[in-house]
C-alpha positions, 0 to 999 in steps of 0.5 A: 206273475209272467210278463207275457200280456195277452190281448191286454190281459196280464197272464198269472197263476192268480184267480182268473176270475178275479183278474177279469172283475178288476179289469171291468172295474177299471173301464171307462170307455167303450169303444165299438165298430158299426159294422158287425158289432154294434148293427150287426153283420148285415149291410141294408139298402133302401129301395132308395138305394140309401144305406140304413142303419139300425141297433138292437134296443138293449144295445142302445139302452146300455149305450144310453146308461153307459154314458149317464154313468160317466163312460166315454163310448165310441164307435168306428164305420170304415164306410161314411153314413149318414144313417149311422151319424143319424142313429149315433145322434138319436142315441147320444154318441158323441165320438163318432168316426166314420170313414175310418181308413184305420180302426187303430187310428180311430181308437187312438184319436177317441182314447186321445179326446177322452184323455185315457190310456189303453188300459181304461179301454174295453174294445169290442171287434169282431174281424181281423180288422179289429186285431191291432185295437183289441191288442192295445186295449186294456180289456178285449171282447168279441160277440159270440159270432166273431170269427174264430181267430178273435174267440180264441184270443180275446180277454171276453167272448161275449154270449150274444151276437153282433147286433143282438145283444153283445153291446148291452151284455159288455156295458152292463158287466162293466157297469154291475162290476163297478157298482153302477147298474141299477137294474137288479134285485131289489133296485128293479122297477124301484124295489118291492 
């Protein structure tokens, strides 16, 4: 086996699909940016001049589902909002850190409150601000519309854009990897 880690992801000869179940399987928090991930690429300001914000339905399903089945969440603004402080609440994130000058810091103070280490931590980023957090976490994804730089380094690239699905593909991964989606096949609407 190589001592090289990747993106949190140790490099072998061994199965690489199975490696990527085992380091699902090992998640217990997820961890996003506002910006470009979980709302999307677009900044939108009211007539107000107020700043909005708003989430894809399923991303804040998964978000909701996420948390019921015992994973921490958190997500990241570099901008201070109460649109997005408003949305988080309406949805149930409790590690919130706006204003973030440092996504590191943010990461490592939300890893610090759940009591985890880097290796139970998928981050989900989208921009070279995000390069030292996908670094250190144990699992690493991009949308589909993250710059390149990240789609060719990252342990997952997921198959939907920021704002448009990535959030929810992630969780439920994780969760149907861990035995905790309930949401398929016979379990669906209850069953036949």
């Amino acid at each position: 086996m190589s001592e090289f880690n990747y993106f949190g992801i140790q490099l072998s000869d061994g199965d690489a699909t199975r490696r990527l179940q085992d380091s699902l399987k090992q998640v217990k928090a997820v961890m996003m940016p506002v910006e470009g991930v979980l709302c999307g690429g677009y900044m939108t300001v009211n007539g107000s001049g107020e700043e909005t914000c708003s989430c894809f339905h399923r991303d804040a399903f998964a978000i909701e589902e996420a948390q019921r089945n015992g994973l921490h969440v958190g997500v990241v603004s570099q901008r201070e909002s109460d649109a997005c402080r408003r949305l988080m609440e309406r949805i149930g994130v409790r590690h919130v850190y706006t204003g973030a000058a440092s996504r590191l810091d943010a990461y490592e103070a939300f890893r610090n409150a759940c009591g985890l280490e880097d290796a139970d931590c998928l981050y989900i980023g989208d921009d070279v601000v995000d390069v030292p957090v996908l670094e250190r976490a144990g699992f690493s994804s991009t949308p589909i519309d993250g710059i390149e730089y990240l789609r060719n380094r990252v342990t997952y690239v997921s198959a939907y854009e920021g704002g448009k699905g990535c959030v929810r593909e992630m969780i439920e991964l994780v969760l149907q990897e861990q035995g905790k989606w309930n949401f398929c096949g016979e379990n669906l609407c209850g069953g036949a």
